[in-house]
N, C-alpha and C positions, 0 to 999 in steps of 0.2 A: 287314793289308797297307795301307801308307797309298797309297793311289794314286786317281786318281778317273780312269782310263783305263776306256774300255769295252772296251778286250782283256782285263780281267787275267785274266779262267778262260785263253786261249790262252794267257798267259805264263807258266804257273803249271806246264805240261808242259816248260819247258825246265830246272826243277832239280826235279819230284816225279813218281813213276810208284807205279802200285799205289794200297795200304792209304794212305798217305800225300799223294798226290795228289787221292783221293776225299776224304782228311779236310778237307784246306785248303780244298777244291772248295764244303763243304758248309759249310764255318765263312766261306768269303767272302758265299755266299748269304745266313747267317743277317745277316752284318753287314749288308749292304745293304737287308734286307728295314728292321733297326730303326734306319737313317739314319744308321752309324757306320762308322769303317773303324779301325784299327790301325797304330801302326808300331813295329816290334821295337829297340829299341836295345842292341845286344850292346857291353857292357863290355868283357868277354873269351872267347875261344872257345878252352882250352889242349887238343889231342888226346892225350889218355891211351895211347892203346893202336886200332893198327889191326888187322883179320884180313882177306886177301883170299882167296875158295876159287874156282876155275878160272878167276882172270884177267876172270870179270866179276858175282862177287858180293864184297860184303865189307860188314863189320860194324867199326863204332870207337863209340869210347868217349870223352867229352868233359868234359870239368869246362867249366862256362858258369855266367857272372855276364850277366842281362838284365834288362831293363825293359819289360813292353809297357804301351803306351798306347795310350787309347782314347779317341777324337775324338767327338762330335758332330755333322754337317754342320750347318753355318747361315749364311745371308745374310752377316751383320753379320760374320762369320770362325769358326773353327770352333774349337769348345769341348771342351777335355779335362775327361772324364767319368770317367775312372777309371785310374788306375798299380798295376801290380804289377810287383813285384819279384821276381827267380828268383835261387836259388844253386846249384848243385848237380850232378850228373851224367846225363847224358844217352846214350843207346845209340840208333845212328843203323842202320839198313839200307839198304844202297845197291845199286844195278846200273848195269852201266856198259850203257847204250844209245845210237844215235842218237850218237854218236861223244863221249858224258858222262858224267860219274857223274853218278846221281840218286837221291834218296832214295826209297825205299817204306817205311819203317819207321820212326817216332819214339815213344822210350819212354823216360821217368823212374825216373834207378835210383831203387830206397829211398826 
């Protein structure tokens, strides 16, 4: 998450609840602890196929082309330390709460 705001665990409940929520929660910690932050650059996001079951769960499917980057902090301007690159399909879980949908679930098909 490239941000350097001291809310971001608060921002981070307005799109992830659950399994999901904990994870980012625990992956923005680690990044902080080793003086790095992230930011995602999504190419494409094409949704394959949605399911919704009583109007406030549901399940989709995504073909995604991304890049994260991973920063450095430093004085002098911050330094990219590492790119990967994503292809591939993705299976989201969502709940719609608090008047949004919001993910609990992320998983790499295959």
């Amino acid at each position: 998450m490239r941000t350097q705001t001291q809310n971001v665990m608060e921002q981070l409940t307005a799109f992830a609840d659950g399994e999901a929520l904990a994870a980012v929660q625990r992956r923005v910690e680690m990044l902080k602890s080793q003086g790095v932050y992230q930011e995602l650059i999504v190419e494409y996001m094409d949704v394959q196929q949605v399911v919704v079951w009583e109007g406030r769960r549901a399940g989709a499917l995504a073909r995604e082309k991304y890049t994260l980057c991973t920063y450095r902090l430093a004085a002098d301007g911050d330094r990219l330390v590492d790119e990967t690159m994503f292809e591939g399909d993705i299976v989201y879980g969502l709940i719609y709460r608090d008047s949004r949908w919001k993910v609990t679930i992320v998983r790499e098909v295959g």
